[in-house]
N, C-alpha and C positions, 0 to 999 in steps of 0.2 A: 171271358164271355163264351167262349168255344166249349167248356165244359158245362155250361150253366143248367143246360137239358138236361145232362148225366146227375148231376147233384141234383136237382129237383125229383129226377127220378126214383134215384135213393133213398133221398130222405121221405119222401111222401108215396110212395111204390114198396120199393123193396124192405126196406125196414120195416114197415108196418106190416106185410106177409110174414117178415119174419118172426113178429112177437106174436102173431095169430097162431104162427105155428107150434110157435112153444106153451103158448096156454091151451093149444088143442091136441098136443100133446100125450095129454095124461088118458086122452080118451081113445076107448076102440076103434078100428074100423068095421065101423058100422054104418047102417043105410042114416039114421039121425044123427050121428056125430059128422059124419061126411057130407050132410046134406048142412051141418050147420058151418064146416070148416069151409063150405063152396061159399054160403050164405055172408061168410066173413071176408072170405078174398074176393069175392065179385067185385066191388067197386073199384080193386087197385086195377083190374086188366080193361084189355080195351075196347073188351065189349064179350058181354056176356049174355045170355039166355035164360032160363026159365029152370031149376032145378037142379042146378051143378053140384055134384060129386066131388070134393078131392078127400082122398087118401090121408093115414097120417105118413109126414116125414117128406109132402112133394117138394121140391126144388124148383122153382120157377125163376129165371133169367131174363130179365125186361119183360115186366109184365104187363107194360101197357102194347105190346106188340101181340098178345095172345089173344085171340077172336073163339067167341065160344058158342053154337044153338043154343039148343034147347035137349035138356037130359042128357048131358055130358058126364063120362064119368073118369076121371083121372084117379087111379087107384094108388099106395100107397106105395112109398122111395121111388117115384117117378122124377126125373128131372128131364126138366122143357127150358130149350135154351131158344129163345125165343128173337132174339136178337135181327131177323131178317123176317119177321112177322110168322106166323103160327095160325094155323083157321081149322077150327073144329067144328065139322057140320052138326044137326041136329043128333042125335042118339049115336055122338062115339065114343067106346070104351078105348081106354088104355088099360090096358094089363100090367099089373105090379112090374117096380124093377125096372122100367122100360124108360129110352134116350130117345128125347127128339129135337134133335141137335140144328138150327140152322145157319150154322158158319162151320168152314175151314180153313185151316190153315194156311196160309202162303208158306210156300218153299222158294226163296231168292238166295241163290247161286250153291244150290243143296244144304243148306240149315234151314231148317222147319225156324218160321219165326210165328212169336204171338198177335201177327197182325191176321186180318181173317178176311175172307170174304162173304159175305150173306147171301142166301136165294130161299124164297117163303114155300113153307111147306103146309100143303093143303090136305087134309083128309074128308070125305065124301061121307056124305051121311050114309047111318046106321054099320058103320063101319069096325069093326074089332080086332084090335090089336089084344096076341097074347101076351104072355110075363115074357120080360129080357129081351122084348121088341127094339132094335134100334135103327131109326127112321131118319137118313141123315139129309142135307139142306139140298132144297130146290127138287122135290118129292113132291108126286101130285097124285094120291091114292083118291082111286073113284070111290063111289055111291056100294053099297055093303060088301065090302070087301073084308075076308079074311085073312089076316096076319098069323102064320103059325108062332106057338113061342120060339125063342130063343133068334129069330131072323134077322137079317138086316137087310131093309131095304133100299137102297141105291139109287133105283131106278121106278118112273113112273107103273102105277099099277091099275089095269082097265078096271070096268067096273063090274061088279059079279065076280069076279076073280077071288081064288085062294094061292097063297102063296105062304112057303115055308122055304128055308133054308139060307145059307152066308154065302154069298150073296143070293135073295131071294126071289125063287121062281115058280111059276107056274103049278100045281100040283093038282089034278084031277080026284 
């Protein structure tokens, strides 16, 4: 009975994202393929908006935990580990390539084990992440905020803010 959620979610979540993704596959990334592959995964997540965007090749990890506006655009080999809830405001882009990770690891008595902790990661409308973005768990990025590529984010990010760099700060 403990697992019953897990298996429900699989079979009627995850799996079906992932035949969507193999039959959409074949197609470019483009604004109509993209708008038809958002068009197909909408129903598995847990709540979506008005014209979503994904990419080909995204990785999505518990999908009924991912919240989405309106004009959301998750671009292509993105994986969103979703797992501690995920909430994308109206108009935010993801940049190719890009982790948004909401669990880590426990370390009990120094070995990393695979049990994890979660904390939900928020992003602030019209917000844009570049390519190789990594956005790790319990991140609360405001309202149009810029992510440079390749950064990682760590730590809460105000709103109007740009920010680049490992670990990522402030940049004028």
């Amino acid at each position: 009975m403990k697992y019953f959620k897990y298996i429900i979610n699989f079979v009627f979540r995850d799996i079906p994202i992932h035949f969507i993704n193999l039959l959409t596959s074949i197609l470019p990334n483009h604004l109509i393929s993209n708008r038809i592959r958002g068009s197909l995964i909408r129903p598995f997540l847990g709540k979506c908006g008005r014209r979503l965007q994904i990419g080909r090749g995204v990785i999505i990890n518990n999908p009924s935990e991912l919240y989405l506006g309106n004009d959301c655009y998750i671009s292509h080999y993105c994986y969103i580990q979703a797992r501690g809830k995920v909430i994308l405001d109206d108009n935010v882009i993801i940049g190719p390539m890009s982790v948004i990770a909401t669990s880590k690891h426990i370390v009990e008595k120094g070995i990393v084990t695979n049990k994890g902790i979660s904390e939900p990661i928020k992003i602030g409308k019209g917000s844009w992440c570049g390519s190789h973005v990594i956005i790790t768990s319990g991140v609360v990025i405001g309202q149009s905020v810029i992510i440079g590529a390749g950064s990682v984010v760590t730590k809460d990010v105000k709103n109007y803010d740009k920010v680049a760099g490992v670990s990522a700060k402030s940049i004028k």
